[in-house]
Steps between C-alpha positions, in 0.01 A plus 500: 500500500716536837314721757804718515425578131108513543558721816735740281314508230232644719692783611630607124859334529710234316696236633764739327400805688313615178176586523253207411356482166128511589339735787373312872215294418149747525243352731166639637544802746368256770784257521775756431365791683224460717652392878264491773817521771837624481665174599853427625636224303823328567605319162766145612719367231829395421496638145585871607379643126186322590417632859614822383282505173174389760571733747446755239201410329373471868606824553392662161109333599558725803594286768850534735750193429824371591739261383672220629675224389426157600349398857755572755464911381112477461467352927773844548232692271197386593572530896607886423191587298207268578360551130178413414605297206772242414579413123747188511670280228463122572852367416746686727880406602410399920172606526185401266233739496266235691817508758504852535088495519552269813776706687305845476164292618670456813572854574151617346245335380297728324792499188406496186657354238462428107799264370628508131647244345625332168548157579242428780335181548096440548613333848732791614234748369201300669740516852575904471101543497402258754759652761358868397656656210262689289573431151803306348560684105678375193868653405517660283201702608351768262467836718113520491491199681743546744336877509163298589613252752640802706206707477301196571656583895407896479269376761 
């Protein structure tokens, strides 16, 4: 299943625009519900269905997001709002999310970053920690986990 599907499916819709034959997955009130800080998130990808569909099951935990698409719009982004959290896809047109890690490092290094990907490698993953990323996620990613992983930074 295509995270675009997965992600759609969690918010009651189709790939048709029909609502979604099942309901969004039920998980315990503490990975859905319970956040410890209302984080700003900025969600990077170059699948705009995608960033839009995590920017609002960020936003629907109870966090602030924003969208952008790809890596030269998250350095615009990120420089405007100084969020406290950045959710990238790997595999970008220009910029990978490991890239994009690297550039907003240089302007602050107390970013935080989890990368999602579909097609990563152990090596690239292994690299993404060891220069500071905090957690590198499957795609497609079920929403309790990526609901999880962000809470995980409700510091």
């Amino acid at each position: 299943m295509t995270t675009s599907r997965l992600l759609m499916q969690h918010e009651g819709v189709s790939g048709s625009g029909a609502p979604a034959p099942f309901p969004a997955p039920k998980t315990s009130g503490q990975d859905m519900t319970k956040v410890q800080k209302r984080l700003s998130i900025l969600v990077v990808d170059d699948e705009p269905l995608v960033a839009k569909m995590m920017k609002r099951i960020a936003t629907n935990a109870g966090h602030s997001a924003e969208q952008a698409i790809g890596g030269k719009e998250a350095l615009e982004k990120y420089a405007a709002m100084k969020p406290d959290l950045v959710l990238s896809d790997y595999h970008m047109p220009g910029m990978t999310g490991l890239q994009l890690f690297r550039k907003l490092k240089e302007t602050d290094e107390q970013v935080r970053m989890i990368i999602l990907s579909g097609a990563i490698s152990e090596k690239e993953k292994e690299a993404c920690l060891a220069e500071g990323v905090k957690e590198v996620l499957p795609k497609p990613v079920d929403v309790p986990t990526l609901l999880a992983a962000i809470n995980r930074f409700g510091f």
